[in-house]
N, C-alpha and C positions, 0 to 999 in steps of 0.2 A: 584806855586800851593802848593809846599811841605809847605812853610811859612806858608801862609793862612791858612792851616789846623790846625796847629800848634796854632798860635795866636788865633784862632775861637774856640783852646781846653782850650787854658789859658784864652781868655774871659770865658768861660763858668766856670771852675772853680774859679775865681774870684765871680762870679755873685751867685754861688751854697752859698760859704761862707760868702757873703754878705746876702742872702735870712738868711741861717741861724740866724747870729745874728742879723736880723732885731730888732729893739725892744727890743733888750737886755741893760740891765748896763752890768758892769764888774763883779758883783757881781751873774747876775741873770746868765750870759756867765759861771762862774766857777764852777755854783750849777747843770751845766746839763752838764750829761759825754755824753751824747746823741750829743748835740751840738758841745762840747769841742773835740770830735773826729773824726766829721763829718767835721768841719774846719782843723782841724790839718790836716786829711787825703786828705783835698783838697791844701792844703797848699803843701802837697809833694806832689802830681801828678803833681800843676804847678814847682815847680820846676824838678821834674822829666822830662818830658815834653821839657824841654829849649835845654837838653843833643841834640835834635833832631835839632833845630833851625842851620842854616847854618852860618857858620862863617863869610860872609861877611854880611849878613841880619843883625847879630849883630852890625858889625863894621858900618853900615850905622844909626841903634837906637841906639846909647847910651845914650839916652835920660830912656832907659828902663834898672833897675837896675839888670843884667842880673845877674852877680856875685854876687849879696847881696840873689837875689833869690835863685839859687843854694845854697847857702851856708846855708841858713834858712830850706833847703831841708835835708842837711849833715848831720847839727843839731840836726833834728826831729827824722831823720832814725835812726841815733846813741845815739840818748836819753841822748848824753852829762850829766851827771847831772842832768836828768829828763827834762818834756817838761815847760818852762816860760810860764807860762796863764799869765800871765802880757805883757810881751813880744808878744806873740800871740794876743792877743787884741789891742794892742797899735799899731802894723801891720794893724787888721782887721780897723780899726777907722782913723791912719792917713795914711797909705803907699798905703793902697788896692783904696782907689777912684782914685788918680792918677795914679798910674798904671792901672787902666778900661782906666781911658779918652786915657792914651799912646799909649796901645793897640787897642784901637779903633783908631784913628790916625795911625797909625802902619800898620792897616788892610786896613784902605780905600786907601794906597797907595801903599801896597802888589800886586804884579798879581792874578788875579784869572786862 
């Protein structure tokens, strides 16, 4: 049950950061701090979020980039060098749809 909850919170913020940049370039994504904040801050709750995921749930998806999330998490929170809007985008466009479909797949074989 615990899983489910879990992935049903990182679907949902996936799907939040995906609504946002609907319709964006990368250009029109970097001219709204409205946007650019409202993705960044969904980007750390999923990775926030994962810290919960049980460790054999993990060990069964490694299909799902459990570690790269976390760490894009690390990144954000501790502002490394400020936040990569190129980086961020290039996530939102290539990483973020297949991580949806994983998690989805992830979830239909979860317990409820």
């Amino acid at each position: 049950m615990k899983n489910k909850i879990i992935i049903d919170k990182m679907l949902a913020y996936c799907e939040k950061v995906q609504t946002y940049s609907a319709g964006l370039d990368y250009y029109q994504f970097v001219a709204s701090p409205m946007v650019t904040e409202a993705c960044v801050f969904n980007l750390l709750q999923l990775g926030e979020v994962i810290a919960k995921v049980d460790g054999t749930f993990i060990e069964e998806n490694k299909q799902i980039p459990w570690k790269s999330i976390r760490g894009l998490r690390h990144r954000l929170v501790h502002d490394y060098e400020g936040v990569n809007f190129r980086l961020i985008w290039d996530i939102i466009q290539s990483d973020l749809p297949g991580l949806v479909d994983e998690l989805k797949k992830c979830n239909s074989n979860v317990e409820s």
